[in-house]
C-alpha positions in Angstrom: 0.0 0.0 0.0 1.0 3.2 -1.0 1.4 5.9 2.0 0.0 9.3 0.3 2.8 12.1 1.5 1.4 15.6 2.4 3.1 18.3 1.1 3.2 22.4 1.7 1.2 24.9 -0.8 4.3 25.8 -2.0 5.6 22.6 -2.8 2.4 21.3 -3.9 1.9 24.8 -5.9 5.8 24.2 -7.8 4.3 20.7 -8.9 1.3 22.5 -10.1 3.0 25.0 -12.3 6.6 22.7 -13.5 5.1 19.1 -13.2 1.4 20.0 -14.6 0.1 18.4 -11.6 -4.0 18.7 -11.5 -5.5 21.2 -9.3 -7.3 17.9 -7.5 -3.8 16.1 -7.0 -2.7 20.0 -5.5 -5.7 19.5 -3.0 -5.5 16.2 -2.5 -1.7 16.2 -1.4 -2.2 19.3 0.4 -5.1 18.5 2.5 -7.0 21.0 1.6 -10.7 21.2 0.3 -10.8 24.6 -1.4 -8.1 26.2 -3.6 -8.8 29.6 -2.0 -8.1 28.3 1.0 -4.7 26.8 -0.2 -4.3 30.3 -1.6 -5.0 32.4 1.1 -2.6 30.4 3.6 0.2 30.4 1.0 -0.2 34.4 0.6 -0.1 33.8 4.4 3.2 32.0 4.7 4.8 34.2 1.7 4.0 37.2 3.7 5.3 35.9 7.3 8.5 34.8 5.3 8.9 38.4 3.9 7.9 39.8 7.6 10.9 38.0 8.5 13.1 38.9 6.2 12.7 42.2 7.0 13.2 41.4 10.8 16.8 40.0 10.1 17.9 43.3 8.1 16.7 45.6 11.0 19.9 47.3 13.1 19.6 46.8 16.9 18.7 50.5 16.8 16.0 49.5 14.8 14.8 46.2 16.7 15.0 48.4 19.9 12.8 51.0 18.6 9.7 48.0 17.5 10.1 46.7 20.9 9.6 50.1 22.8 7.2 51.1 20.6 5.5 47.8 21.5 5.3 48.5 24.9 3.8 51.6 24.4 1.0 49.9 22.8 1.0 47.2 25.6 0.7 49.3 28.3 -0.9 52.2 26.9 -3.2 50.9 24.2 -6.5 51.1 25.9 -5.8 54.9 26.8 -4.4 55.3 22.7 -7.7 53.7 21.2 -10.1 55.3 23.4 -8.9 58.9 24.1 -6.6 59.6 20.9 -7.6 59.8 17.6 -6.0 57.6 14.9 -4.3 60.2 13.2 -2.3 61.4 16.2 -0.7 58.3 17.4 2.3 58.8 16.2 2.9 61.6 18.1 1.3 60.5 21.4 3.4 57.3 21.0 6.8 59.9 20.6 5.4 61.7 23.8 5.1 58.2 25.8 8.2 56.5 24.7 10.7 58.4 27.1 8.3 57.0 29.7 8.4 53.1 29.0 12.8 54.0 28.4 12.8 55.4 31.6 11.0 52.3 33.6 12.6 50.0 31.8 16.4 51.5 33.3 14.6 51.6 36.3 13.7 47.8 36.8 17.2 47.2 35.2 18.8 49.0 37.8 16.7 47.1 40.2 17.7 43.9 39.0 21.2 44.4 38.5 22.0 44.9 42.0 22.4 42.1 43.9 19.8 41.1 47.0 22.3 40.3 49.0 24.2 43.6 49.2 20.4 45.3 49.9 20.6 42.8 53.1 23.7 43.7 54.3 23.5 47.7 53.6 19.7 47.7 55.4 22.0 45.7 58.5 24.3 48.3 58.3 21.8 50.9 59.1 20.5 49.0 62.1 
């Protein structure tokens, strides 16, 4: 017996187009029922893969900058969507990034300094 192998859209798409494979064999190898559905997950997949392209050409400048700019939105978002209008987000997101820089230090320089040392200093004082 003759174990049918599944294959990816793309894969199964290359077959299509080079090999002249049916559009049933494409479905049937791919699992899928529909061939918008195989479309729509392969548009999918193409634009992750160039989503993450673009991630490994960013600087660290660059990568820093997503990830504050992220925590804006994590922290802030509800106030963003609800009391400032779409059009000014940029700038409120300027105005609230010096703010998420400046806790971020903060619980850095929390972290970095050992417990210990907090024990003996407070003994110190005692």
């Amino acid at each position: 017996m003759i174990k049918q192998q599944l294959m990816s859209p793309a894969v199964a798409l290359y077959h299509w187009r080079v090999h002249g494979m049916s559009m049933a064999q494409v479905l049937s190898h791919t699992g899928y029922v529909r061939w918008s559905d195989l479309a729509a997950d392969h548009d999918e997949a193409l634009a992750n893969e160039e989503t993450a392209q673009q991630d490994m050409l960013m600087s660290p400048e660059e990568r820093q900058r997503e990830e504050d700019v992220e925590a804006v939105w994590q922290q802030f978002g509800d106030y963003l969507r609800e009391m400032v209008p779409p059009p000014e987000y940029d700038d409120e997101i300027e105005r609230l990034l010096p703010l998420i820089k400046k806790t971020r230090q903060m619980q850095n320089a929390a972290r970095s300094k050992p417990f210990r040392d907090a024990i003996k200093r407070r003994r110190q004082y005692q």
